[in-house]
C-alpha positions in Angstrom: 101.6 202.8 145.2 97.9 201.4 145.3 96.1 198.1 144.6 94.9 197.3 141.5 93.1 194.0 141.2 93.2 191.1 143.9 92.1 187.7 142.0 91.0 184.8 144.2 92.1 181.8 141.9 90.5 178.4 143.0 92.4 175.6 142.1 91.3 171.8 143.0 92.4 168.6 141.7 90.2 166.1 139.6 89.5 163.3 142.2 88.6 165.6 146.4 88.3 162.8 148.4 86.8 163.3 151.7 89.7 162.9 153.8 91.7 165.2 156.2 93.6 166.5 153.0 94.1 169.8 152.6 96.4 169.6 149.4 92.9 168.9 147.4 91.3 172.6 147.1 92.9 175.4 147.7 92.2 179.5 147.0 95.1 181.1 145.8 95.2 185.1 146.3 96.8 187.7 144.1 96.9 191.2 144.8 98.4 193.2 141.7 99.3 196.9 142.1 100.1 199.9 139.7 104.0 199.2 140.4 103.9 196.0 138.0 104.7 194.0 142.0 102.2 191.1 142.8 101.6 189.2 146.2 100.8 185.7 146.7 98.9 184.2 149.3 96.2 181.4 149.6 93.5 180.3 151.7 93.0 176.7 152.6 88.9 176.6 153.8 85.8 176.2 151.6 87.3 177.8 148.3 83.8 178.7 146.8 82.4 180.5 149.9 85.9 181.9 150.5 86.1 183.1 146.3 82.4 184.7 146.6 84.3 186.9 149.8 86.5 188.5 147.9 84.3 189.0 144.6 80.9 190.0 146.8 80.7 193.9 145.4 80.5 197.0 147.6 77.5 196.9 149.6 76.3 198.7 152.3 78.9 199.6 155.3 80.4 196.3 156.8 79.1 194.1 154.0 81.9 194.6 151.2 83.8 191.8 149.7 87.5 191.8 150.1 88.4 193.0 146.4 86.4 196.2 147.0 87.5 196.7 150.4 91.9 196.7 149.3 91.2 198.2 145.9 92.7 201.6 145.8 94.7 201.2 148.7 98.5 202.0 149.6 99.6 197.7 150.2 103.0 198.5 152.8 100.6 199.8 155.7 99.8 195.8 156.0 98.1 195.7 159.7 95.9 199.1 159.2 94.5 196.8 155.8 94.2 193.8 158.3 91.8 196.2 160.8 89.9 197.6 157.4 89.1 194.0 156.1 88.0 193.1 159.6 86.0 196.4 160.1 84.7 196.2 156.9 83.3 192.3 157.0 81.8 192.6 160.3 78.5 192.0 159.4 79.0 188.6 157.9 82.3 188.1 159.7 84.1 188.4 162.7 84.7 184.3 162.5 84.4 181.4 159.7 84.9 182.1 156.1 85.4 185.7 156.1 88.5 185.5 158.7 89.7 182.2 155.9 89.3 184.8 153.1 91.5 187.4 154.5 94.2 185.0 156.0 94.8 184.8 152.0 95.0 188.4 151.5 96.9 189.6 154.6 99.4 187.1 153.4 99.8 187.8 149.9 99.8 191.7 151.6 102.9 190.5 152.9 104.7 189.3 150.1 104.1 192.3 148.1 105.1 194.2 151.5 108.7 192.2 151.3 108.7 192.6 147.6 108.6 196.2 147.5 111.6 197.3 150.3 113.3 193.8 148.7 113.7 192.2 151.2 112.5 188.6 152.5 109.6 188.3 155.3 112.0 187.2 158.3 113.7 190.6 157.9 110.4 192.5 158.2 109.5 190.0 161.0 112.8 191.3 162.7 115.3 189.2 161.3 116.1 185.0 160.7 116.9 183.2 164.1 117.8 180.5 161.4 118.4 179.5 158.1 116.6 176.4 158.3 113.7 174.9 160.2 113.4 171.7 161.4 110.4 169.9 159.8 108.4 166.5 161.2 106.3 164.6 158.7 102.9 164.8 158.9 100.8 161.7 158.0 97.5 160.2 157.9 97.5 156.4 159.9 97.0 153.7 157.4 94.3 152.1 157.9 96.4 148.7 158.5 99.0 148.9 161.0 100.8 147.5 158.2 100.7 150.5 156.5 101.2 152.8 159.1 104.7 151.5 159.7 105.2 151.3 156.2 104.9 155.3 155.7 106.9 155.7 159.4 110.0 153.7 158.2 109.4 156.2 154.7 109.6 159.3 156.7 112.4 158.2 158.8 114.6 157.3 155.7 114.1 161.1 154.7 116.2 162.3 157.6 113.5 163.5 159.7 113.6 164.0 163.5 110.2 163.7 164.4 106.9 162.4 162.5 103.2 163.2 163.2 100.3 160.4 162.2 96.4 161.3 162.6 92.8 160.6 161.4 92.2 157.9 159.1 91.0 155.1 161.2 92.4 156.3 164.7 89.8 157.1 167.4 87.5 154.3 167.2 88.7 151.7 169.3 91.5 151.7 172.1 93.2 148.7 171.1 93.4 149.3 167.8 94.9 153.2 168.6 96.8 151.6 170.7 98.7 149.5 168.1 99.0 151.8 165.5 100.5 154.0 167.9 102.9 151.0 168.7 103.7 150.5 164.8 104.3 154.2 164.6 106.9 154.2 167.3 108.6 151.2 166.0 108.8 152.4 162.3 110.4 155.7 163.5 112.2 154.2 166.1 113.1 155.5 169.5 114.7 158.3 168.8 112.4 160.2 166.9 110.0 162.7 167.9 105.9 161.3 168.1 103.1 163.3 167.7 99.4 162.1 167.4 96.6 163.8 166.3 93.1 162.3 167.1 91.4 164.6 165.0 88.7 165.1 167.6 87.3 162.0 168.1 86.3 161.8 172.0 85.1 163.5 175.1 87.7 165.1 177.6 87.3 161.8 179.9 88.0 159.4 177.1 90.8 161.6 175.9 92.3 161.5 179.0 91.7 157.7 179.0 93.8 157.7 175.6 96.6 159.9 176.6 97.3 157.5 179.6 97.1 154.5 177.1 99.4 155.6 174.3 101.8 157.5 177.2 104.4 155.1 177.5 105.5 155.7 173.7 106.7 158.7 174.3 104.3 161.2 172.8 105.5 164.5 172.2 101.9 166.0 171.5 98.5 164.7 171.6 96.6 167.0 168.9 92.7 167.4 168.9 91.1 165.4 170.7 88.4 167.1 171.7 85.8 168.8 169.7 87.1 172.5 168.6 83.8 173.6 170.4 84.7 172.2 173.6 86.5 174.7 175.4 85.6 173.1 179.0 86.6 170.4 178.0 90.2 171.5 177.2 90.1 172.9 180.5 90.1 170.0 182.4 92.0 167.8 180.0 95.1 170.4 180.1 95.4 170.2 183.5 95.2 166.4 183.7 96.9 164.7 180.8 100.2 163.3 181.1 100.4 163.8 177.3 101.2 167.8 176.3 98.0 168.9 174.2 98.3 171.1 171.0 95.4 172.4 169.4 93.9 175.6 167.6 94.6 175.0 163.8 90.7 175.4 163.4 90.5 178.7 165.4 90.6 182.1 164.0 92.2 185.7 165.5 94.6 186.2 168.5 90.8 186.2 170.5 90.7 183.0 170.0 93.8 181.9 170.9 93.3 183.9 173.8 90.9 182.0 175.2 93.1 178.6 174.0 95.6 179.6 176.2 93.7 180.6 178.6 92.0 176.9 179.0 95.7 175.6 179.4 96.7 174.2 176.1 100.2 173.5 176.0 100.8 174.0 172.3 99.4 176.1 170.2 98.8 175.7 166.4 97.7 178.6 163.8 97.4 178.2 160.5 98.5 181.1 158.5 96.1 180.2 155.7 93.1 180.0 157.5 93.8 181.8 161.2 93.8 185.7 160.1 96.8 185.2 158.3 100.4 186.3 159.1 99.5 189.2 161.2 97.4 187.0 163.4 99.9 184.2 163.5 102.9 186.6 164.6 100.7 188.2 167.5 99.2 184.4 168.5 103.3 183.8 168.7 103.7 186.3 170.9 101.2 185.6 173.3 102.4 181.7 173.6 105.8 183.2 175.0 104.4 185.2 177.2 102.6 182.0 178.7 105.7 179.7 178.2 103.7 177.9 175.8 104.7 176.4 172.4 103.7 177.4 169.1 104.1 175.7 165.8 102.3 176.3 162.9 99.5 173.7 160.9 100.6 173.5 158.1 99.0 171.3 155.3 98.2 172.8 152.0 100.3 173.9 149.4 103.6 175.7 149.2 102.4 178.8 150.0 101.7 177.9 153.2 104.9 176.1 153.7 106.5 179.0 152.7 104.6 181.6 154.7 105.3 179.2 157.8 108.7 179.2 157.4 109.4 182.9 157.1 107.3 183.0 160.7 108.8 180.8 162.6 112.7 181.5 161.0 112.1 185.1 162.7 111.3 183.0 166.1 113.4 182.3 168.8 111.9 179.0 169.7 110.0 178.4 165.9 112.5 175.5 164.9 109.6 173.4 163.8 107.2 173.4 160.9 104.6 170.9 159.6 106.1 169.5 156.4 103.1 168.0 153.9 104.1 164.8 152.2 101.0 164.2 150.2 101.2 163.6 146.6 99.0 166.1 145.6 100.2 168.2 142.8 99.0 171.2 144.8 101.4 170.5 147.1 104.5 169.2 145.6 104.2 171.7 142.0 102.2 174.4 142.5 104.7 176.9 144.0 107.6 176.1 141.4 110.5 176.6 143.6 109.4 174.4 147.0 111.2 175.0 149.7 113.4 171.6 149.9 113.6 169.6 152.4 117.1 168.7 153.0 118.4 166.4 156.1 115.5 166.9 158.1 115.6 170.4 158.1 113.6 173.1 155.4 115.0 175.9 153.7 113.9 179.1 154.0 113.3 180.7 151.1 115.4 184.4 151.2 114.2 185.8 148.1 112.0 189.0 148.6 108.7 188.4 150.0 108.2 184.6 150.4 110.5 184.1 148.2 108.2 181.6 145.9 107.3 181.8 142.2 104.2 179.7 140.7 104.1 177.8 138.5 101.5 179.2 136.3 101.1 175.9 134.3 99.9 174.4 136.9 97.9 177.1 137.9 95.8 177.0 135.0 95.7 173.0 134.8 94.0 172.6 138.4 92.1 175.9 138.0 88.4 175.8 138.4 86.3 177.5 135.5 83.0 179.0 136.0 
């Protein structure tokens, strides 16, 4: 069996507002092979930079684009085509946009992977811990606390156990984080899991300032607050904060995450469509539970994504969480034609072959971006 085309399809809704939304723009990959079998996948970064990665033809040695580098090649040996794409990159690689680009191919690798021995991902991954995974909202603040208890009372009459608010106005001032973190807890109520993601507003000092502020509320991660960059920083606000701190959506390889870990974050958070893909996320996995830290996936894109996460962490022993997108976008909620439902709380896994997910190709073509 060999590859026969890989298309990098960007799709991106009329009105991209410059918010932390990444159901807006997306890349979605599709790696076709002579068997009639295709793979999905999709890559949630700069989709122009990331499209021109895969088209860029052969060039000299380490400069190919992805298409040239997996056309011709046997699909099932999945982590040898991981090592050629990195190889193969290096000179404009190694991090950034080129790592972005192939997190969409190593997953849509993947699905053809599944599709061909027909079986679902959590079986290649070693088999489904669960059936289900248990999903928290994940919400932008409002920029009234109005509104932010408005969408926490929403998300609580969905059924589920734990909700996540960040960005928007949050960060500025410590009153005002201070009582949007208040209308948060009291829209979910007590019960309910709280995460807050600062989306990397301060320094390690004033982070730690923060964590002691919104502490009494109960917060079961404080996400980002630092600068991506600052690894020191992390470093001392790990070993300080009475808050747990998650972080790494933005990072890329298990090197990376290496070094994460390394500073003392307490949970980790790849994104499968951005991090190196599956085979990256699985091995960053891994290496959390062998530091008895926790690892849950970023997940806020499409239904791709969603799907991908949920094959990862269903094959995980302690994976019974998944970011669960409840943005409007139509990129999100009809894109992938059969969305994994969300159903008292929890998410189905998909158990069809591969991810399991079919798109819908009308929508494919409505959102898709001509040249």
């Amino acid at each position: 069996m060999k590859i026969t085309d890989v298309e990098a399809i960007h799709c991106r809704v009329p009105d991209v507002a410059e918010i932390a939304d990444g159901t807006l723009d997306v890349l979605i990959v599709k790696i076709h092979t002579d068997s009639g079998l295709t793979g999905l996948g999709e890559v949630t970064s700069q989709s122009y930079v990331c499209k021109a990665i895969f088209e860029a033809p052969r060039s000299a040695q380490r400069r190919h684009g992805l298409a040239t580098i997996l056309k011709g090649e046997d699909p099932r040996d999945v982590e040898r085509l991981w090592q050629k794409m990195y190889y193969e990159t290096n000179r404009f690689g190694r991090r950034g946009a080129a790592i972005h680009a192939m997190s969409g191919a190593d997953i849509a690798l993947w699905d053809l992977k599944g599709k061909i021995e027909g079986k679902p991902l959590f079986d290649l991954f070693g088999g489904a811990e669960r059936k289900t995974v248990r999903a928290y909202a994940s919400l932008l603040f409002g920029e009234t606390t109005a509104e932010t208890s408005r969408l926490g009372k929403e998300a609580a009459a969905l059924g589920l156990t734990a909700v996540k608010f960040g960005w928007g106005p949050f960060g500025k001032d410590p009153q005002h984080d201070l009582e949007q973190v208040r209308a948060a807890r009291e829209a979910i109520g007590e019960h309910r899991e709280l995460m807050v993601d600062a989306g990397h507003a301060w320094d390690w000092q004033t982070a730690l300032e923060r964590a002691k502020l919104i502490e009494p509320y109960d917060i079961l991660w404080l996400e980002e607050p630092l600068s991506q960059d600052d690894r020191r920083g992390y470093s001392e606000l790990c070993k300080r904060s009475p808050v747990p701190i998650a972080g790494g959506e933005g990072d890329v390889t298990h090197w990376d995450f290496e070094d994460l870990i390394e500073r003392g974050i307490h949970v980790v958070q790849p994104d499968v469509a951005f991090c190196g893909g599956l085979t990256v996320a699985r091995k960053v996995s891994e290496m959390a539970a062998a530091a008895g830290r926790r690892c849950v996936p970023h997940c806020f894109s499409t239904g791709i994504n969603l799907a991908a996460s949920l094959h990862w962490m269903a094959s995980l022993r302690h994976g019974d969480l998944v970011e669960y997108c409840l943005r409007p976008s139509p990129l999100m909620r009809k894109l992938v034609a059969n969305l994994p439902p969300l159903v008292d709380g929890r998410v189905i896994v998909p158990d069809g072959p591969g991810l399991g997910i079919e798109l819908d190709e009308e929508i494919l073509e409505k959102y898709r971006v001509r040249e």
